[in-house]
Each structure stands twice: as C-alpha cells, then as structure tokens.
Residue, then its C-alpha position, 0 to 999 in steps of 0.5 A: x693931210x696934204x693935196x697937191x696939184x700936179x700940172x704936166x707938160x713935156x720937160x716939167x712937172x709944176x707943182x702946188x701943194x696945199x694944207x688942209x686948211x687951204x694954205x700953200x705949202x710949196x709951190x715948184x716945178x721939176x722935171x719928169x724924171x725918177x730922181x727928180x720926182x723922188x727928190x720932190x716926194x721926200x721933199x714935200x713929205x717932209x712937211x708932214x701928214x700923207x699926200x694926196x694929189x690929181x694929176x692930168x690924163x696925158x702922156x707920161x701921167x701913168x709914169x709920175x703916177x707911179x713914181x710918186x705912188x711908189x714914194x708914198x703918195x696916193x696920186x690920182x689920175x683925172x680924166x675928163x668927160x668928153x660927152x660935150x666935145x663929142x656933141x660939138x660943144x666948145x665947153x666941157x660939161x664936166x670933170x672926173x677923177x678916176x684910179x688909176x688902174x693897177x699895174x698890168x690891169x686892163x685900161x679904161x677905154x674912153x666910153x667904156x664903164x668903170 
C-alpha cells in the first residue's frame, strides 16, 4: 500500500507519496489536467501496491478526485471542521476525511450529517 498526499492550488498539483513503512516514494507537482493526472497515477502505480490518497475540500478536488479514481486510486476528499471558525476561534478544533459522494449524489452541505 502506498499513501499520498495531494496539495492543490490553481496551475499545480504537488504531490508526496509514502510507503508503508513511512519512506518517501516520489515527491513531484503536476498540473491539474486529465494527461497530467493519468501520467502521475501510472507513474506512481508503478512502484507497486494500490494507492491511497486525501486530498483538500476546494475548487477542482472533485476533478483530480475523479481522475485519479478513475486510475485506480482510492482517493479521499477531507474536509475540515468549521465549528471553531464559526465560534470566533482563530484555530481549527479539528480535521476529518469524508468520501466523497458518488457521481450524481446529493452533496453534503456543510452543517448537515453525514
């Protein structure tokens, strides 16, 4: 098994991936097209094992979502916890990682139950 975190911003992907034993496998940043996240899924498939990644809630995370599922990895969308924001806390009170929903699903609405 192999983990990889995903950090998006608007014109890259960056990417680390981990073995299991907490090694670095590839460390790279691509852009947030279809070829380019095929290119990185084959790529890192290569080194064996099935892929597990999380990557931020934001706009275009459902797209490299879906790519990279459509790939063969098991990509998971996290979302954080707004409750401290929402109470006038500068901090975060906590971090969760959620499934994203299925294609043509009804979205979670922040503040609704899973």
């Amino acid at each position: 098994m192999l983990y990889a975190g995903l950090d998006l911003s608007r014109q890259r992907l960056d990417v680390h991936v981990l073995d299991e034993e907490g090694r670095t496998v590839e460390v790279s940043a691509v852009r947030p097209d279809a070829d380019a996240l095929r290119t990185l899924a084959n790529r890192v498939l290569r080194h064996g094992g099935e892929v597990s990644a999380a990557i931020e809630s934001m706009t275009g995370s459902r797209f490299v979502h879906d790519q990279l599922e459509l790939a063969g990895w098991d990509v998971m969308i996290a979302a954080v916890a707004l409750e401290a924001r929402r109470a006038g806390s500068s901090t975060f009170r906590c971090a969760r990682t959620i499934p994203a929903p299925a294609a043509g699903s009804r979205r979670h609405e922040p503040g609704s139950t899973l």
